[in-house]
C-alpha positions in Angstrom: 0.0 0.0 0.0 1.4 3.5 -1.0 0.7 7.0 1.4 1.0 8.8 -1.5 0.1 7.9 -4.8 1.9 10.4 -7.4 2.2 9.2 -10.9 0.9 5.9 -12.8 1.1 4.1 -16.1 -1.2 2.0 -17.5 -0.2 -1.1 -19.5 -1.7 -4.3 -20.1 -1.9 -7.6 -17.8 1.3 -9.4 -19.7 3.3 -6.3 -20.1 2.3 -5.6 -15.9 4.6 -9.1 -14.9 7.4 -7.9 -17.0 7.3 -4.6 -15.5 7.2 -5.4 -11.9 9.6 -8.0 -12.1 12.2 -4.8 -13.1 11.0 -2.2 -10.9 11.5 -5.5 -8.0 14.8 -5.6 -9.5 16.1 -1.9 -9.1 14.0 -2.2 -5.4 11.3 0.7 -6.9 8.5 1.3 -4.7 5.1 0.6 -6.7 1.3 -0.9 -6.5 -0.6 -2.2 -9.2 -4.2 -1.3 -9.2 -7.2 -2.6 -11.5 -10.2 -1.7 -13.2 -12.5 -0.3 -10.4 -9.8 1.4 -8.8 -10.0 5.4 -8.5 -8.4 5.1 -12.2 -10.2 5.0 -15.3 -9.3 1.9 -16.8 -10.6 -0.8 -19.4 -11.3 -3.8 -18.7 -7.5 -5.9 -19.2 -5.6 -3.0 -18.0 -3.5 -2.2 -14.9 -2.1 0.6 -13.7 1.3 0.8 -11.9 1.3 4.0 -9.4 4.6 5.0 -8.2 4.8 7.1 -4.5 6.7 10.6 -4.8 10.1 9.2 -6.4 13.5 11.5 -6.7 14.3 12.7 -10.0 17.0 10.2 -10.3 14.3 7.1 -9.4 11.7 8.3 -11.8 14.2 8.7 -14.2 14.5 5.3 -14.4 10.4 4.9 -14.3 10.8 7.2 -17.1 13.5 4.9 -19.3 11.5 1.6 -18.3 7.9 2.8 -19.7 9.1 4.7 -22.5 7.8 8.0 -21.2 6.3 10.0 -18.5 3.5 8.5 -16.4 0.2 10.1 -15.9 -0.7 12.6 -12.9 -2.4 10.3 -10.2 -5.8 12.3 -9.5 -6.2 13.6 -5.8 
């Protein structure tokens, strides 16, 4: 469980494994959430939400999703 939920992606379920299993690897703090969540999402996607992170850390995020995430809403 995150305090504070900053930034998210959304990907689908078999991308999800592959991007967990990396973010476990560099010891990234995250939660995956599904459809029903607070998040808009279709049915088959996730969303991984990422806490506050330092600029180095989301850089990372950044390199690993191709991108930035999406603002988490309050």
């Amino acid at each position: 469980m995150l305090d504070n939920k900053s930034t998210y992606y959304v990907t689908n379920w078999d991308d999800a494994w592959e991007y967990t299993r990396a973010l476990e690897a560099m010891n990234i703090p995250y939660v995956v959430e599904s459809p029903g969540s607070p998040l808009h999402l279709n049915e088959g996607e996730l969303a991984i939400v990422f806490p506050h992170l330092t600029m180095r850390t989301y850089a990372k995020v950044r390199t690993l999703f191709g991108g930035d995430g999406e603002r988490y809403p309050d």
